[in-house]
C-alpha positions as CSV (number, residue, x, y, z in Angstrom):
1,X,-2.6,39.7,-34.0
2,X,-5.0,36.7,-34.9
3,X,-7.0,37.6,-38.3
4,X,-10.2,36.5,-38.7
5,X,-11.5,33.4,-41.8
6,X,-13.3,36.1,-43.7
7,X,-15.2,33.4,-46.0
8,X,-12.2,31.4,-46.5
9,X,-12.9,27.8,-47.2
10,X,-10.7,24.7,-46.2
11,X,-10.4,22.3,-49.2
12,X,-8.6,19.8,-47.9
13,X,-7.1,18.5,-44.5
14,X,-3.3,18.5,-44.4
15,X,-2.5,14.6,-45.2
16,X,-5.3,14.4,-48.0
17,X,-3.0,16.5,-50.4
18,X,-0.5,13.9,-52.5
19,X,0.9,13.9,-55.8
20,X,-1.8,13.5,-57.5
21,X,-2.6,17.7,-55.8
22,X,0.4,18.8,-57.6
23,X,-0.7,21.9,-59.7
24,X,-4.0,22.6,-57.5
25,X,-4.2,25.4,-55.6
26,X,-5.4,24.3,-52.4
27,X,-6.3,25.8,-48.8
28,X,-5.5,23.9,-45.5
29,X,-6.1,24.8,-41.9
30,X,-4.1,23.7,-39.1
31,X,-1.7,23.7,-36.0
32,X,2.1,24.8,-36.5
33,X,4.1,21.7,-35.6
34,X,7.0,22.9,-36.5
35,X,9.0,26.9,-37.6
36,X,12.6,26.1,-39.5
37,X,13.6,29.2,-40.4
38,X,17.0,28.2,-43.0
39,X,17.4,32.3,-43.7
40,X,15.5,33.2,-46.7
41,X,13.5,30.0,-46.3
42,X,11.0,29.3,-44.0
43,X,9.9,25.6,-43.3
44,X,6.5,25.4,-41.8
45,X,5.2,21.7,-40.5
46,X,1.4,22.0,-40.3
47,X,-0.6,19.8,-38.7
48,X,-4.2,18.5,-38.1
49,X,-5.8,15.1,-37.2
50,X,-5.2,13.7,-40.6
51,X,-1.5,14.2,-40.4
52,X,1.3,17.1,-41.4
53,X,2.1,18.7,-44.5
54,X,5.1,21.3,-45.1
55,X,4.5,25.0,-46.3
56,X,8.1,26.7,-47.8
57,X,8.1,30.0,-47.7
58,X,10.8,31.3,-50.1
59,X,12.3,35.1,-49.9
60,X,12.9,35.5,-53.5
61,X,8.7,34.4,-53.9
62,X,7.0,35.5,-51.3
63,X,6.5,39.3,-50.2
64,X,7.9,40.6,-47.3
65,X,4.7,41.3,-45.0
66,X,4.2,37.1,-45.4
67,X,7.8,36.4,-44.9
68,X,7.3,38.3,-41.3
69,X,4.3,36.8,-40.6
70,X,5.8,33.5,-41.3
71,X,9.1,34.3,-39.1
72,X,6.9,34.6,-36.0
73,X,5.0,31.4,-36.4
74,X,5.4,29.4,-32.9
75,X,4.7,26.1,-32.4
76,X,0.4,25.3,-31.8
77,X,-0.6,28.5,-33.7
78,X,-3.4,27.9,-35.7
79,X,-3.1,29.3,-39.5
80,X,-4.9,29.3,-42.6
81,X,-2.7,28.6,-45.5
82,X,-3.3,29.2,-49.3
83,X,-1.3,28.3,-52.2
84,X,0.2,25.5,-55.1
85,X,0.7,22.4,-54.2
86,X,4.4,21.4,-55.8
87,X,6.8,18.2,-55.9
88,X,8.9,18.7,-53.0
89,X,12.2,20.2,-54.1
90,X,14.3,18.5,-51.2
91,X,14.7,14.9,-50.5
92,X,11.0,13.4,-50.2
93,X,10.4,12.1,-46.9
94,X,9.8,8.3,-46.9
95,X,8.2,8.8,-42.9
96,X,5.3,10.9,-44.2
97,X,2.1,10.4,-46.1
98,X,2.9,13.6,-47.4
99,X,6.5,13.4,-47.7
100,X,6.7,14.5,-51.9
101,X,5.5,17.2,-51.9
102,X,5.1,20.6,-50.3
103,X,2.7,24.4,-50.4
104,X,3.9,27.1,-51.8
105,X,1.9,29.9,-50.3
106,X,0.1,32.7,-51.6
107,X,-1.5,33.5,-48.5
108,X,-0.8,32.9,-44.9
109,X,-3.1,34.0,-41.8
110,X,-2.7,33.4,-38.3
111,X,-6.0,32.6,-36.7
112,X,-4.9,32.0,-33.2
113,X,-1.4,32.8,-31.6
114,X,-0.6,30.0,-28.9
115,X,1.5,30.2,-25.6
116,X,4.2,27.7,-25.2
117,X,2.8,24.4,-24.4
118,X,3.8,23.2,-21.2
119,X,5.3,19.9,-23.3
120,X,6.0,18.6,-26.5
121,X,2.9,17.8,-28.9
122,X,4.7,14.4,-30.1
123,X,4.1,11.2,-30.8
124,X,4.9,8.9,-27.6
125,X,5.4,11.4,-25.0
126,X,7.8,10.9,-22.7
127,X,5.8,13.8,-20.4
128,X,4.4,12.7,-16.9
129,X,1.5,11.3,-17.1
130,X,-0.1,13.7,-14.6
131,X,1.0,16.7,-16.4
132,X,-0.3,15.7,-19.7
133,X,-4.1,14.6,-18.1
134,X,-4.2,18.0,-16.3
135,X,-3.8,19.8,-20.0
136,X,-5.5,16.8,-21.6
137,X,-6.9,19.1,-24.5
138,X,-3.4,20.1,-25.8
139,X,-2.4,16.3,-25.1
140,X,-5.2,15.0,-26.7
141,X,-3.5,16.6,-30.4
142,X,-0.9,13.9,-29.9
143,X,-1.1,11.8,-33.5
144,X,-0.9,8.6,-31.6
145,X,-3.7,9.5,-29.6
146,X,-5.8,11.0,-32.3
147,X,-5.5,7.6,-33.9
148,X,-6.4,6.1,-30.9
149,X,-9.6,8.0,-31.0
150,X,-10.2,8.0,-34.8
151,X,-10.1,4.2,-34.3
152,X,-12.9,4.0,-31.3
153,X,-15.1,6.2,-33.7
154,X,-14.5,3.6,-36.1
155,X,-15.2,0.4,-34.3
156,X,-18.8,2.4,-33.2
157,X,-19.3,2.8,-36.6
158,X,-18.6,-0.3,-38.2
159,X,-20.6,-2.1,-35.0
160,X,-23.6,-0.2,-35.4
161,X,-23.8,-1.3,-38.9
162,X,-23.0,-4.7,-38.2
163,X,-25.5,-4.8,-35.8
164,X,-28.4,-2.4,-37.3
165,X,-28.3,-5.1,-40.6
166,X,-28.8,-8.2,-38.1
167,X,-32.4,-6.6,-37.4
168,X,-31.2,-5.0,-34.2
169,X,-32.7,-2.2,-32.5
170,X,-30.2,0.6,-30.7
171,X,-32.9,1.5,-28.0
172,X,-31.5,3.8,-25.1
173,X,-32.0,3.1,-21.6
174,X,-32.3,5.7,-18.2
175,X,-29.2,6.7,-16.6
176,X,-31.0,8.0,-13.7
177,X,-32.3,4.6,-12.1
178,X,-32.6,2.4,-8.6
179,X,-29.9,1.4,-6.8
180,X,-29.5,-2.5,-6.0
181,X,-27.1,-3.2,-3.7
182,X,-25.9,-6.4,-5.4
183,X,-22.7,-6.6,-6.8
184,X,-19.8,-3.2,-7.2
185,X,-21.4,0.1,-5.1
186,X,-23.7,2.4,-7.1
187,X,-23.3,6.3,-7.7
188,X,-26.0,7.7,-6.1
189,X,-28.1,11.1,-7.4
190,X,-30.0,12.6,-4.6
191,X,-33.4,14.0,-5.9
192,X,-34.4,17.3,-5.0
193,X,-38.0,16.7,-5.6
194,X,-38.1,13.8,-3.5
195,X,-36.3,14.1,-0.9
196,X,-34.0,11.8,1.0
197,X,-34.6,9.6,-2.1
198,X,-31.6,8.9,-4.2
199,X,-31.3,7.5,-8.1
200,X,-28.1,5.2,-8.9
201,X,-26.4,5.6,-11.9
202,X,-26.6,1.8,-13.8
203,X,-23.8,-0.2,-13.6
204,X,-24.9,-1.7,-16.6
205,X,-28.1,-1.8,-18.5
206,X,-29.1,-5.2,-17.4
207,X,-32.5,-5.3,-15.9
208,X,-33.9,-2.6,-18.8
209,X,-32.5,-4.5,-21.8
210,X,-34.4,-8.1,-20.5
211,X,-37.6,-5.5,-19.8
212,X,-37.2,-4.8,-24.1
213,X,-37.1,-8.9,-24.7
214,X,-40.1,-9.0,-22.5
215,X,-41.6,-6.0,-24.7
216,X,-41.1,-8.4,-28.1
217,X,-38.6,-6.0,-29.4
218,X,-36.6,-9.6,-29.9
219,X,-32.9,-7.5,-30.5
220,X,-31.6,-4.7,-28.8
221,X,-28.0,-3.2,-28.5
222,X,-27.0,0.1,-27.2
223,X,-23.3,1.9,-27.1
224,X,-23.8,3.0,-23.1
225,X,-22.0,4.6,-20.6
226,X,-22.0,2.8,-17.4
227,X,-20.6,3.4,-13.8
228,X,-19.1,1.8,-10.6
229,X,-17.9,3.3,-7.7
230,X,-15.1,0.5,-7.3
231,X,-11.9,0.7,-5.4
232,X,-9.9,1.4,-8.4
233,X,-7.2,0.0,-10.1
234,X,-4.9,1.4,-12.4
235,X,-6.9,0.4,-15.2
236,X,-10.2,0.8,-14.0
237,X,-12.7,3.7,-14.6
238,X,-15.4,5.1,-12.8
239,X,-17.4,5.1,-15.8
240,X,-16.8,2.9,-18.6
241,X,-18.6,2.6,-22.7
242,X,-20.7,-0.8,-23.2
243,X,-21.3,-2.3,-26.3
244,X,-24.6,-3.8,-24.8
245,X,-26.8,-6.5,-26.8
246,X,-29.8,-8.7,-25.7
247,X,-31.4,-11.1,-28.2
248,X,-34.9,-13.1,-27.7
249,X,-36.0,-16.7,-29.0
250,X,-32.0,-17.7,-28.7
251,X,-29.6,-20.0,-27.0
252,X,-25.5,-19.6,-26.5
253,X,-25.0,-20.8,-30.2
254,X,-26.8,-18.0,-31.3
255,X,-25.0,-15.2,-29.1
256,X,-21.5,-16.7,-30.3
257,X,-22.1,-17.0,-33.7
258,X,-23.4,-13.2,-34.1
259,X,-20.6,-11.4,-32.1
260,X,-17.7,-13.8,-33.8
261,X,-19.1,-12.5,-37.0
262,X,-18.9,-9.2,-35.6
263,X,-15.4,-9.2,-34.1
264,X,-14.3,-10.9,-37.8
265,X,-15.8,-7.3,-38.7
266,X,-14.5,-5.1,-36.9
267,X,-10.7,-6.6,-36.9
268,X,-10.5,-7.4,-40.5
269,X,-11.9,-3.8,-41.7
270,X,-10.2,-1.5,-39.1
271,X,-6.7,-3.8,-38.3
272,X,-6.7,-5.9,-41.5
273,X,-6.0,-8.9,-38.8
274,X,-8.1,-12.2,-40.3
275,X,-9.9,-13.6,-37.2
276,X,-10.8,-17.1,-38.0
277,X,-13.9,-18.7,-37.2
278,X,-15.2,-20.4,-35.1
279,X,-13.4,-19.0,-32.4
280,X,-11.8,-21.7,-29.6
281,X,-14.2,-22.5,-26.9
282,X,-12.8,-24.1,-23.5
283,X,-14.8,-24.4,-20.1
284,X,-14.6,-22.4,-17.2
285,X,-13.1,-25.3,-15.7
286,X,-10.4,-26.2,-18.4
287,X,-9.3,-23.0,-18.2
288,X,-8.6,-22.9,-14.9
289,X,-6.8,-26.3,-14.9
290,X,-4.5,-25.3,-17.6
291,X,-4.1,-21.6,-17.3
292,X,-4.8,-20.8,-13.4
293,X,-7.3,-18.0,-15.1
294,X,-10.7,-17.8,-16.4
295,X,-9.5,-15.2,-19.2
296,X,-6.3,-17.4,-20.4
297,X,-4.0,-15.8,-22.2
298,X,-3.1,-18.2,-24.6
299,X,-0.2,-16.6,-26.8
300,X,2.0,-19.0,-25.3
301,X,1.9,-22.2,-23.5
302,X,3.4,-22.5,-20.0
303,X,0.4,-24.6,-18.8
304,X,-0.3,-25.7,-15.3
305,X,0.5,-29.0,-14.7
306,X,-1.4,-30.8,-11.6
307,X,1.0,-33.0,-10.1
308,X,-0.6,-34.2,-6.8
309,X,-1.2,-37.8,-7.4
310,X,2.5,-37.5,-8.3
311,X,3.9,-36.1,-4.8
312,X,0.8,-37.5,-2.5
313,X,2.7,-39.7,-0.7
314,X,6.3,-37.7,-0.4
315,X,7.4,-36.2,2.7
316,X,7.9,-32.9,1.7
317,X,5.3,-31.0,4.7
318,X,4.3,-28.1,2.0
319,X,2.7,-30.8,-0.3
320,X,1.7,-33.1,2.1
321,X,-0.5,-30.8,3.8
322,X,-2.0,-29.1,1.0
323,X,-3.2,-32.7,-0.5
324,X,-4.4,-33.9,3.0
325,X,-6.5,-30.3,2.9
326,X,-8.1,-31.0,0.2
327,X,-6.2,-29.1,-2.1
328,X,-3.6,-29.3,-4.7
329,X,0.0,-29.0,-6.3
330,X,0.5,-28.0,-9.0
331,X,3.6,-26.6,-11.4
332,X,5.1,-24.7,-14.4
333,X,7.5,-25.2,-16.5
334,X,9.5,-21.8,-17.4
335,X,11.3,-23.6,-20.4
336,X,15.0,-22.3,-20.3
337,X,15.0,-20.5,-17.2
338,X,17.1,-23.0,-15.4
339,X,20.3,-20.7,-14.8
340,X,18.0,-17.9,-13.3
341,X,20.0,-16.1,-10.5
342,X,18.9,-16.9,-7.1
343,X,18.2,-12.9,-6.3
344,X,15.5,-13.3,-9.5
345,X,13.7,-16.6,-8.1
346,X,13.2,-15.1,-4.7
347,X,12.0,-11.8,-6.5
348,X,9.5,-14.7,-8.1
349,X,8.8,-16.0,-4.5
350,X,8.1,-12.4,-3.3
351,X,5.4,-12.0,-5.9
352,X,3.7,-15.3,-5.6
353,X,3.0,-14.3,-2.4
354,X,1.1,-11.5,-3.4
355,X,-1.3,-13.6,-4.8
356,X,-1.8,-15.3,-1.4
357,X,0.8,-18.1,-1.6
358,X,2.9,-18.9,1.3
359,X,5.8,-19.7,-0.3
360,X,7.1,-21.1,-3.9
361,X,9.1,-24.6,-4.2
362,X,11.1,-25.3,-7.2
363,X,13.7,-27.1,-9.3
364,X,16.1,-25.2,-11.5
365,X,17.7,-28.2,-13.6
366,X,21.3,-27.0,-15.2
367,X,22.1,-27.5,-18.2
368,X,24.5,-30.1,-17.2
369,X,21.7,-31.8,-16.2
370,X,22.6,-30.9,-11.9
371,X,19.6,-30.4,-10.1
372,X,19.1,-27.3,-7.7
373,X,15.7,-27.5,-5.8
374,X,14.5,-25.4,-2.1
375,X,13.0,-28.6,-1.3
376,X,15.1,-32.0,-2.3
377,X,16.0,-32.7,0.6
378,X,12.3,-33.8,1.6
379,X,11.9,-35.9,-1.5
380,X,13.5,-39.2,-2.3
381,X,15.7,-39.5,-5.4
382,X,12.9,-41.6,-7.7
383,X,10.2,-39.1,-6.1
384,X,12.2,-36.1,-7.8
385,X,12.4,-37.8,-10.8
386,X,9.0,-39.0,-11.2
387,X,8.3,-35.2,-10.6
388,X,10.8,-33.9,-13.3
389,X,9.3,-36.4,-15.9
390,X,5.8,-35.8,-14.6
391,X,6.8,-31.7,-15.7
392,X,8.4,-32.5,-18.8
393,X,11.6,-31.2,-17.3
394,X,14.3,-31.1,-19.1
395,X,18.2,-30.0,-18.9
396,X,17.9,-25.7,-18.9
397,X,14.2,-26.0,-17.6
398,X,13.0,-23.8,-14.5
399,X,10.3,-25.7,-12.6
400,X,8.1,-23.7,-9.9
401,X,5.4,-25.1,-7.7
402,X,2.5,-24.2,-5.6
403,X,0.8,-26.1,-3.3
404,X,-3.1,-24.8,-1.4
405,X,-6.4,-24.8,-2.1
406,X,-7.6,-25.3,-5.6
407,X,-8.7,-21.3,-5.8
408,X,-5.1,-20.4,-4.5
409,X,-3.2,-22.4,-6.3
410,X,-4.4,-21.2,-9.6
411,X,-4.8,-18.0,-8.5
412,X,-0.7,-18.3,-8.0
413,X,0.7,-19.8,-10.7
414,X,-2.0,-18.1,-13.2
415,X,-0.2,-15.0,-12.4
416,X,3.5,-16.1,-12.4
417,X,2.8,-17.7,-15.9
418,X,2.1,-13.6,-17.4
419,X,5.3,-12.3,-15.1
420,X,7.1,-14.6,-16.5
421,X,5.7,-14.7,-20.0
422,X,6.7,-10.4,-19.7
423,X,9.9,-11.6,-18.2
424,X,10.7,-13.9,-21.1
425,X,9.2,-12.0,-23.9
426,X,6.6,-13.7,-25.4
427,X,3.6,-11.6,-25.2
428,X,3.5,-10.0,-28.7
429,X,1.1,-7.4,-29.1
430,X,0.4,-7.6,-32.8
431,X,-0.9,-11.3,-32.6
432,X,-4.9,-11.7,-31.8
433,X,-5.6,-14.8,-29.8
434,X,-9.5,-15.2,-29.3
435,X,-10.6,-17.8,-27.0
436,X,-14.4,-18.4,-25.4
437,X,-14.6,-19.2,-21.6
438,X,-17.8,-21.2,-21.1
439,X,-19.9,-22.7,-18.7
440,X,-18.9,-21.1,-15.4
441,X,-19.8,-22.1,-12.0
442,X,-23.4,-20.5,-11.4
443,X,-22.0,-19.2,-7.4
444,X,-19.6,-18.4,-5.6
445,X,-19.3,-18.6,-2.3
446,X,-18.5,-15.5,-0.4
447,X,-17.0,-16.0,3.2
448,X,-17.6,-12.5,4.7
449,X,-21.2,-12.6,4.0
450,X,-21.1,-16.3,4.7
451,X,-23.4,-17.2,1.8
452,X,-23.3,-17.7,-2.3
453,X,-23.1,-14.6,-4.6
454,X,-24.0,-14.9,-8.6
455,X,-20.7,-15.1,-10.0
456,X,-22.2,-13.1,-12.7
457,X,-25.7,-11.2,-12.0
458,X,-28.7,-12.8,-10.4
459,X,-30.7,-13.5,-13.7
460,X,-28.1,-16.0,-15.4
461,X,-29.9,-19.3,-16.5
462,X,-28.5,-22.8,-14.8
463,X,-26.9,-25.8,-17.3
464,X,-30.5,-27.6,-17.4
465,X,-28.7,-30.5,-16.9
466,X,-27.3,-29.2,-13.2
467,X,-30.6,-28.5,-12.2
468,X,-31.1,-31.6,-9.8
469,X,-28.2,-29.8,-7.6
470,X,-29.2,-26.3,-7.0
471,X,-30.5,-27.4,-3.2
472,X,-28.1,-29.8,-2.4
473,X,-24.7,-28.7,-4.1
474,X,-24.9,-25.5,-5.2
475,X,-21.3,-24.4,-5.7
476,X,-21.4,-27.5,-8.6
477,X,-24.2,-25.9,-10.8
478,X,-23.4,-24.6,-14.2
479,X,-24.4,-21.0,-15.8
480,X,-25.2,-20.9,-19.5
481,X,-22.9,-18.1,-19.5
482,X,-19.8,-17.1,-21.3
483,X,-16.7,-14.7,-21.7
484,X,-14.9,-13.6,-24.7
485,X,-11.4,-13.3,-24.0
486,X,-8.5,-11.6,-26.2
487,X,-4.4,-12.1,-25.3
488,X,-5.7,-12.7,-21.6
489,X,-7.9,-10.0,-20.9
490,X,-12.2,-10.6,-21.1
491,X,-13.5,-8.2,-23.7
492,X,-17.2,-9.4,-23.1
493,X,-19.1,-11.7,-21.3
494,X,-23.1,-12.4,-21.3
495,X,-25.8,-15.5,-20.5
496,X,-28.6,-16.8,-21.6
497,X,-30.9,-15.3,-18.9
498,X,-33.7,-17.4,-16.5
499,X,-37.0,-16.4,-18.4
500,X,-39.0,-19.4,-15.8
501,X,-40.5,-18.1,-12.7
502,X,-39.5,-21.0,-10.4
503,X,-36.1,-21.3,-11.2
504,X,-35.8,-17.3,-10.7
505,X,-37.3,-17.9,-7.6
506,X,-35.2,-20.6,-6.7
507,X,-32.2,-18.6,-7.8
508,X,-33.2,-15.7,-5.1
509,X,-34.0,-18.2,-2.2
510,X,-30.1,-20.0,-2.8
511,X,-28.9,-15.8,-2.8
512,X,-30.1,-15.7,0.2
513,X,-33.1,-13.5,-0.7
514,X,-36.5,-13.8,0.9
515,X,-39.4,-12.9,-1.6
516,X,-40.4,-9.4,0.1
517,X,-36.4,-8.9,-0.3
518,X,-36.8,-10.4,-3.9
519,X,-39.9,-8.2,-4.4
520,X,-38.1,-4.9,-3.1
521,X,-35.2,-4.8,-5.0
522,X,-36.5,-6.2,-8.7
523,X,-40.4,-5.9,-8.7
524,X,-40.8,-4.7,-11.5
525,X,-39.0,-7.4,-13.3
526,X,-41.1,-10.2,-11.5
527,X,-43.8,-8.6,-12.6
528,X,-42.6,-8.4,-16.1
529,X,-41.8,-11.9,-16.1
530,X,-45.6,-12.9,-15.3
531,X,-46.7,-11.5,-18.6
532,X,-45.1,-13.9,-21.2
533,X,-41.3,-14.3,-21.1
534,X,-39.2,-14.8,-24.4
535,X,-36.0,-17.3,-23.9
536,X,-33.1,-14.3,-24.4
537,X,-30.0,-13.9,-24.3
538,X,-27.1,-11.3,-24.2
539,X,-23.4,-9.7,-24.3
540,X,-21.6,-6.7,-23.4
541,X,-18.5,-5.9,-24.4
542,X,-15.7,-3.4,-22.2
543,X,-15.4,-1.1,-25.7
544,X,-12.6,0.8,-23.8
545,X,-10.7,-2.5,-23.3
546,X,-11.3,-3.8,-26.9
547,X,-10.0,-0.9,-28.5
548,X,-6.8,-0.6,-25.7
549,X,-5.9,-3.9,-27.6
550,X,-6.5,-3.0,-30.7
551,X,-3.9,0.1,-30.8
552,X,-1.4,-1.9,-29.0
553,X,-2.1,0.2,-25.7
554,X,-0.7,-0.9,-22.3
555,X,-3.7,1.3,-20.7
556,X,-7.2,2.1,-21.4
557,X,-6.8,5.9,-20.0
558,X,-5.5,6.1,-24.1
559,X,-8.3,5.1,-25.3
560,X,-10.8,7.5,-23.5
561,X,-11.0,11.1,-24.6
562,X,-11.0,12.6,-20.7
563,X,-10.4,9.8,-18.5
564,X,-10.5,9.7,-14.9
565,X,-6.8,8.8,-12.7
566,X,-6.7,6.3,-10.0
567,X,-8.2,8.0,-7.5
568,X,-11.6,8.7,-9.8
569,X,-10.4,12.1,-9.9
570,X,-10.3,14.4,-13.0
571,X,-7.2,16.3,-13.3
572,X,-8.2,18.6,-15.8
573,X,-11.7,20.1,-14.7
574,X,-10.7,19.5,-10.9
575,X,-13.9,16.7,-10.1
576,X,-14.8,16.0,-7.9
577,X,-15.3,19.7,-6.2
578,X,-17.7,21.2,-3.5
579,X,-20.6,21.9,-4.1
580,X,-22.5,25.2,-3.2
581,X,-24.5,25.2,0.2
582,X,-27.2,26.5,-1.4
583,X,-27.2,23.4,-4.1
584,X,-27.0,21.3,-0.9
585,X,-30.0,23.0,1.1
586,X,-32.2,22.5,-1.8
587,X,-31.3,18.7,-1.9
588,X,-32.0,18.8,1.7
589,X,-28.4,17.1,2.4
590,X,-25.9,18.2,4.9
591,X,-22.5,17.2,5.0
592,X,-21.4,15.4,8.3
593,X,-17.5,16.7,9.6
């Protein structure tokens, strides 16, 4: 029968009590982890976010009416427990915060009696995924993914100091807001008062936070939730947290140097982990030459090499015709995979193509120095040479090739290099590698709509100096705008925004906007934007994805108190549901078969 608290008072959580406790009498609230029952003593593990302590309940101390009460303690009953805090009297436990010392209790009450859990409330679960986000509230007492949690409070924390003593201003923005098509699909909200009218939720708070630099509040942020209805991935959610920052009368020195302060912050106080400063900066296009990727994981080397000068001429078809298309080939060097097993390279093969390759040459050089290659027979013996030595090969060494268009190419080998950084294990989780990605093309061109899209948003401010070739080479043009990458994966990214009226029109006419278009969609930004613009600037971080990395998590879902699965679907609550057709009437919407 669960008792009631009846005034009692918690003085401490579990992992708070240490030696320095010993002689207190002390009162602690908790979960049962654990019932040992040794006959005439009863070992009780208690437990709350701050950790476990263990409660002995001794037959010759404790009367007999406790003693029962203690007996039936199951595992997740919640319990009240007052008593001396004493050295532990077995062997301390070196695993525990609170391994020295133990309660003796004077009182015990049970406040809530628990089922059995359908699994295990223990540190890296080996339960089903699915079955642990359906009951996500009794998976969510895991210690690991309290600390997950605790930690996300933390960096919040620590940023909205950071960020409240550089004179910023946490300003929120609407939720409920109009959809522009550009870019990943909204949410739509139908309106009830207005109807066949529908509000988006904001994919980001873009548009509003260059409004507030137009409004002289000079530096915003905002922790925001934001949403896309995207095809998902596995680590993708429908809604996501920002850490969301605009910043007037600046330029991209001034953006950097704030947020690397910050990050020096936030790692050095929550990890310990010295970030050191400045942070590496590399081009968009450096990156992508070296790393096949504009987010670079640069833990280990494995660089691209671009050998086309060095096979232009050879007779080997796959190079030949990618260098008379206009593109180019280019290798790795897997350093010591030379003896891999046939089965494995075609396994390699299989996943290149994946990534749009057609195929995947290469040259495993043994360790005797014999060469084993899908393609020597097209290449004449100085040719392979010049190609080894062009690699670095040497004996032991596993060369792979791909040969396309530029965009292919990279987008190949970029992803072989992580497979076979996992494969070779050299991807260590507890080493930081920052790195900015800068200066990115302004476009892209976009076949299916036959036209350029804003790499990223419509608003990003051209290199100055790339000006001149907005009309007549568009794909060339710069953005002022940059990503911060960590261990390969973009944490943040922001531009200096277009605060001139002729190059934001000029940036809508090479979109393929016509001013009434233009006018439709972002009016009242224009108009904003005729009333005295500030240069500004901004960044917004994935805080989901930041903190993933910082607890050494393979996936954001453990990171997020109630995430969403693949499919956008809740598992717990059962959302997406019908609705009632009454709620639909009123919204004057009907569903079509």
């Amino acid at each position: 029968m669960a008792e009631l608290m009846l005034g009692l008072k918690r003085t401490h959580r579990c992992a708070e009590i240490s030696e320095k406790n010993i002689g207190e009498k002390v009162t602690i609230m908790g979960w049962v982890q654990k019932n040992r029952n040794k006959g005439g003593l009863i070992f009780v593990d208690v437990r709350d976010r701050s950790g476990l302590i263990q409660v002995v309940f001794e037959e010759e101390s404790t009367d007999n009416e406790m003693l029962a009460k203690a007996a039936k303690l199951r595992s997740e009953f919640v319990v009240a427990v007052v008593g001396t805090v004493e050295a532990r009297s077995g062997a301390v436990n070196e695993n525990l915060a609170t391994g020295a010392v133990e309660i003796k209790p004077e009182e015990l009450r049970i406040l809530s009696e628990s089922e059995t859990p359908p699994f295990p409330i223990e540190e890296n679960s080996k339960t089903k995924e699915e079955l642990r986000l359906k009951y996500r509230f009794l998976d969510l007492r895991r210690p690991d993914l309290q600390r997950n949690l605790i930690m996300r409070s933390q960096v919040a924390t620590l940023t909205r100091q950071f960020l409240a003593e550089e004179g910023f201003l946490e300003i929120e923005t609407p939720f409920l807001i109009k959809s522009t098509p550009e870019g990943a699909r909204d949410y739509l909200v139908p309106s009830r008062v207005h109807p066949g009218n529908f509000y988006a939720l904001p994919q980001s708070p873009q548009i509003f936070k260059q409004l507030l630099m137009c409004s002289g509040y000079d530096r915003y942020f905002q922790i925001v939730k934001c949403f896309r209805d995207e095809d998902l991935r596995a680590d993708r959610q429908p809604e996501f947290t920002q850490i969301d920052m605009e910043l007037s009368f600046v330029d991209v020195d001034d953006v950097i140097d704030v947020n690397e302060r910050l990050l020096a912050k936030v790692f050095k106080e929550i990890l310990g982990e010295e970030v050191s400063l400045p942070i590496p900066r590399m081009t968009w296009q450096e990156a992508m030459d070296r790393y096949g990727s504009d987010k670079p994981d640069t833990r280990f080397g494995m660089e691209l090499v671009d050998v086309t000068e060095t096979v232009k001429d050879c007779e080997f078809v796959v190079f030949k015709g990618a260098v008379e298309n206009g593109g180019s080939v280019r290798g790795i060097n897997a350093k010591g995979q030379g003896a891999m097993p046939r089965k494995k390279i075609d396994k390699l093969v299989d996943f290149a193509k994946d990534f749009g390759a057609k195929g995947l040459a290469y040259i495993a050089i043994q360790e005797d120095g014999t060469v084993k290659s899908s393609f020597a027979k097209f290449m004449k013996e100085e040719e392979m040479s010049a190609l080894i030595q062009a690699m670095g090969g040497e004996n032991g060494d596993l060369l792979l090739f791909a040969a396309d268009k530029n965009k292919v190419v990279w987008d190949v080998l970029g992803n072989l290099r992580l497979e076979l950084a996992r494969q070779m294990e050299l991807l260590d989780k507890s080493e930081y590698k920052f790195l900015w990605v800068t200066e990115f093309p302004l476009l892209e061109w976009n076949d299916e709509q036959n036209r350029f899209t804003a790499m990223h948003h419509p608003f990003t401010m051209p290199m100055e100096e790339d000006l001149q070739y907005i009309d007549t080479d568009p794909g060339r043009v710069r953005a002022k705008a940059y990503d911060i990458v960590l261990n390969g994966n973009e944490i943040g990214g922001g531009s200096v925004r277009i605060f001139n009226q002729e190059i934001q029109n000029k940036m809508f006419e090479v979109l393929g906007f016509t001013p009434e278009q233009a006018e439709e969609q972002f009016g009242f930004l224009l108009r904003a934007f005729k009333y005295g613009v500030p240069p500004h600037a901004g960044l917004a971080y994935g805080l989901d994805r930041m903190v993933m990395l910082m607890a050494k998590e393979d996936s954001i879902r453990d990171v997020i108190a109630f995430p969403k699965v693949k499919d956008a679907s809740d598992l717990m609550t059962e959302a997406p549901s019908a609705v009632d057709v009454k709620q639909l009437e009123e919204l004057g919407l009907e569903l079509s078969e």
